[in-house]
C-alpha positions as CSV (number, residue, x, y, z in Angstrom):
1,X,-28.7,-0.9,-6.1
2,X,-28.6,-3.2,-9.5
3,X,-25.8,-5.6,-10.1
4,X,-24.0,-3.5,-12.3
5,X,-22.9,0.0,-12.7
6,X,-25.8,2.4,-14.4
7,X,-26.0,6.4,-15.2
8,X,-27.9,6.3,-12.0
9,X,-24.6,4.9,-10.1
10,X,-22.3,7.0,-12.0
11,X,-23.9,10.5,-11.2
12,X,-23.9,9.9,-7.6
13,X,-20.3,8.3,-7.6
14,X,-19.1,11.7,-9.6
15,X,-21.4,14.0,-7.3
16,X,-19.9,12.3,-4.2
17,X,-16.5,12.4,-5.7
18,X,-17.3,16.4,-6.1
19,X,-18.4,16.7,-2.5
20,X,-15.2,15.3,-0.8
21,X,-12.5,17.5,-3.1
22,X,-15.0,20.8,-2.1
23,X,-14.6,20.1,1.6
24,X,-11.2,19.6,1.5
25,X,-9.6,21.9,-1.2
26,X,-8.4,24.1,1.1
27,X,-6.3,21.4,2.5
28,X,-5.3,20.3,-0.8
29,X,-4.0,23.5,-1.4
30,X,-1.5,23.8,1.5
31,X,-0.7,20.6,1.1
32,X,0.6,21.9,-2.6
33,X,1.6,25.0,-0.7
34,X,4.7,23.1,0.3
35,X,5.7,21.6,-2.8
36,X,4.0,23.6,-5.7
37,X,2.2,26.5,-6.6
38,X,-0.5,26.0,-3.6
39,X,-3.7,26.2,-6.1
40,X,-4.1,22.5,-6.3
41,X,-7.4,22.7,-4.8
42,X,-8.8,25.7,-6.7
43,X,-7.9,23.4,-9.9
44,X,-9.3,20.1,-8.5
45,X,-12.7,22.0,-7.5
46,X,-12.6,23.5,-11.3
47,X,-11.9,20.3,-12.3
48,X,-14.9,18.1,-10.3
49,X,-17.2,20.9,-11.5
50,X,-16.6,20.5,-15.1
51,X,-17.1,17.3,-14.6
52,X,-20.2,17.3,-13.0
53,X,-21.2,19.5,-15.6
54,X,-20.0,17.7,-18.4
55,X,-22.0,14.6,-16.8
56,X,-25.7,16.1,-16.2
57,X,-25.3,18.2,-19.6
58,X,-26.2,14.9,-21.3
59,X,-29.3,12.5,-21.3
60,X,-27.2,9.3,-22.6
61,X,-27.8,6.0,-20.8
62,X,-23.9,4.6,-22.3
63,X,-21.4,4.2,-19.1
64,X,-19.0,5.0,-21.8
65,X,-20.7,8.1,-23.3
66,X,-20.6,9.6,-19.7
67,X,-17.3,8.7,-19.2
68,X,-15.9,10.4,-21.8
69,X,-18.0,12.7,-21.3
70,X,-16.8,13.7,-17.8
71,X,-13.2,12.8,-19.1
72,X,-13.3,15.6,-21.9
73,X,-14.9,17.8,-19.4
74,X,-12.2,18.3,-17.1
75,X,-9.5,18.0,-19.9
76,X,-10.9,21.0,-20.9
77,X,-10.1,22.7,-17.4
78,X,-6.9,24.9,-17.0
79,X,-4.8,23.5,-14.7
80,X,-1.4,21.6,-15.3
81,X,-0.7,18.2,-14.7
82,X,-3.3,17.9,-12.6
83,X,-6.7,18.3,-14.5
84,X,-5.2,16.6,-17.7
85,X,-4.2,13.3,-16.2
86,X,-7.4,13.1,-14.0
87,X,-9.3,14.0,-17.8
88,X,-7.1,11.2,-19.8
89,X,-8.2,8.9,-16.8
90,X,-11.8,9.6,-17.1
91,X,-11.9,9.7,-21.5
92,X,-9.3,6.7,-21.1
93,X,-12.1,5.0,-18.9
94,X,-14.7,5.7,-21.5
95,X,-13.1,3.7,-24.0
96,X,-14.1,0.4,-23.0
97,X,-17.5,-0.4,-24.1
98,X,-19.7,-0.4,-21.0
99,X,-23.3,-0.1,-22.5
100,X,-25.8,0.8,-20.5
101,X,-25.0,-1.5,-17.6
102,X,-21.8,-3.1,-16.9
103,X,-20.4,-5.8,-13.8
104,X,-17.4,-5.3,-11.8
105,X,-15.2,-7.1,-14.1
106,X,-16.1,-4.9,-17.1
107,X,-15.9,-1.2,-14.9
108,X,-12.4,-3.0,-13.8
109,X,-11.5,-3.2,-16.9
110,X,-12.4,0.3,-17.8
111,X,-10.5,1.5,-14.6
112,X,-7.3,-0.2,-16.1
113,X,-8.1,1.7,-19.8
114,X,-8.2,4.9,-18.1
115,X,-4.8,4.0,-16.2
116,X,-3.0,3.2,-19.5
117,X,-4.5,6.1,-21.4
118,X,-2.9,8.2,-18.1
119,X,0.7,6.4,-18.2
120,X,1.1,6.9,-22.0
121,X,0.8,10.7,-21.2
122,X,3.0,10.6,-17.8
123,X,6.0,8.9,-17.3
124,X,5.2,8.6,-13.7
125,X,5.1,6.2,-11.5
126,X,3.9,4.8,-7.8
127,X,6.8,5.6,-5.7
128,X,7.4,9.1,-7.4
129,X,4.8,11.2,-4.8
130,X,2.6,12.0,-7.5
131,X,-1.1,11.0,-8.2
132,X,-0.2,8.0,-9.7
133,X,1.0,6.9,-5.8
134,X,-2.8,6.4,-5.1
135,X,-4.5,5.9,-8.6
136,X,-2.0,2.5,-9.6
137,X,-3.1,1.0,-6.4
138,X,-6.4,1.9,-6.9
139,X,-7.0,0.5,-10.1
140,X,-5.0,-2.9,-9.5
141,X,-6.6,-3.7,-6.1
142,X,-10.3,-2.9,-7.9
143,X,-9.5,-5.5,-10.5
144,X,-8.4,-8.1,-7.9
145,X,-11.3,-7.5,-5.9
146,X,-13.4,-8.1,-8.7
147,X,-11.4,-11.1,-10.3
148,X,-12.4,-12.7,-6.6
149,X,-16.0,-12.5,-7.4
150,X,-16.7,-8.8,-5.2
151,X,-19.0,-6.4,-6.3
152,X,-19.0,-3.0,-7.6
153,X,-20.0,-1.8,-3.8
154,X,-17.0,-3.6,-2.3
155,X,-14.6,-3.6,-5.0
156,X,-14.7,0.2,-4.8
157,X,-14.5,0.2,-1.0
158,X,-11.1,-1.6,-1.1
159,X,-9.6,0.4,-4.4
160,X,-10.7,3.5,-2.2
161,X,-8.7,2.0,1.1
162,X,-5.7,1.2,-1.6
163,X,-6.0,5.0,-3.0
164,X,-5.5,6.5,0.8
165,X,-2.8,4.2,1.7
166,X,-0.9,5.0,-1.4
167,X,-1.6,8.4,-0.6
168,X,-0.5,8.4,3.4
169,X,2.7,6.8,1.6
170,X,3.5,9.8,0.0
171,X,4.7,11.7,3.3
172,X,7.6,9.6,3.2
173,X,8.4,9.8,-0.6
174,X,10.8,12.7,-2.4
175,X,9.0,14.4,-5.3
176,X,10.8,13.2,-8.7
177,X,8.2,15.4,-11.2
178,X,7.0,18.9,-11.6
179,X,8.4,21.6,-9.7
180,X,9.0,20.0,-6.3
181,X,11.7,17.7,-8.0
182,X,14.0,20.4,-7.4
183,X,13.3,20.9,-3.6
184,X,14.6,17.0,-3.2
185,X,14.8,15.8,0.4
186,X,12.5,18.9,1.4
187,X,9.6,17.0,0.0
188,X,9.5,14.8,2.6
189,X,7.3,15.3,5.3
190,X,4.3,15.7,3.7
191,X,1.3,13.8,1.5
192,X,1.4,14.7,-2.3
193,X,-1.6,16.7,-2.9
194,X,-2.7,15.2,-6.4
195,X,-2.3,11.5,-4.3
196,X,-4.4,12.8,-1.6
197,X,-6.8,13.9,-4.5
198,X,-7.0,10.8,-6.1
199,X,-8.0,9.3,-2.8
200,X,-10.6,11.7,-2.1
201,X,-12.1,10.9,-5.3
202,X,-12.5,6.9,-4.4
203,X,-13.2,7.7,-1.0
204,X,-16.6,9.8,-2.9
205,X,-17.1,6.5,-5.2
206,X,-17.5,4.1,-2.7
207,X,-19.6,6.2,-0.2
208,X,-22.0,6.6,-2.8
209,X,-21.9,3.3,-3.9
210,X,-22.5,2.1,0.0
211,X,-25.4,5.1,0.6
212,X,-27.2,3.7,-2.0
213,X,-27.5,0.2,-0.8
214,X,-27.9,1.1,2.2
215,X,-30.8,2.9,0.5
216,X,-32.3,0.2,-0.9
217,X,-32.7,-1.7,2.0
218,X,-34.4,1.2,3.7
């Protein structure tokens, strides 16, 4: 693996990221069973496949290019809440000028555009059992790790542990946003599906990111 982050990373990251929501988007969906309409997963499967698509329909070598790419991608998917905050993330990402290569400091610093671009749309917040409960953490502990001199490989392996604690946290939380709101106390008991997404997604980052060093010491 190079020092920085490449097309080459960034497909696999995004075809990893895929993999995990496909092999669990049946859980996803009974998890949004409880609280919501229960097609969570059917959206977050349209959504990873739009923006796989969205990703290998281009040749460009520009970290930013593809994330806007990808971002657009799944902002063009119908689902909710759901598909256009994880789009704004991605597009919001793609702002910052990455190049063709970019460090750990610079891709945390993309993570935090795509987090603004996401809380400018939602007034949501950690602590509200949404998918900002394992996104906010996600983004802030990537940035620390890479303000302490980590890697892209490592950096993501702790914003990926952040994202699935934030997301465990959930069970515990009562929904303030979109239809489960109005169920209250009865949200408790259960992980927010779009959290649990959101952690599925980092989880997919930072197992490709360690496959492929593990790769190149093969």
């Amino acid at each position: 693996m190079s020092a920085g982050m490449r097309r080459e990373e960034l497909v696999r990251m995004f075809a990893a990221a895929a993999q995990q929501i496909r092999r669990e988007h049946e859980r996803l969906s009974q998890l949004d069973s409880i609280c919501g309409d229960g097609d969570h997963g059917t959206t977050m499967v349209n959504a990873v496949e739009a923006m796989e698509t969205a990703m290998n329909a281009t040749s460009a070598t520009n970290v930013s290019v593809l994330l806007k790419g990808a971002g657009w991608g799944v902002l063009g998917v119908d689902g909710g809440a759901s598909s256009a905050i994880l789009g704004t993330f991605f597009a919001g990402m793609g702002v910052t000028d990455l190049g063709e290569e970019c460090d750990c400091g610079q891709f945390a610093r993309s993570l935090a555009a795509g987090l603004r671009a996401v809380q400018k749309q939602s007034k949501a917040t950690a602590g509200d059992k949404t998918m900002m409960d394992a996104l906010v953490p996600a983004v802030e502990t990537f940035a620390a790790a890479a303000a302490d001199g980590s890697d892209v490989r490592e950096a993501m392996k702790q914003a990926a542990d952040a994202a699935q604690a934030g997301a465990d946290a959930t069970k515990d939380m009562v929904a303030r946003y979109g239809r489960a709101k109005f169920l209250g106390d009865k949200t408790r008991g259960c992980e927010d599906a779009g959290a649990v997404s959101i952690a599925l997604l980092f989880r997919g980052f930072s197992v490709a990111l360690s496959e492929e060093k593990e790769d190149s010491h093969a």
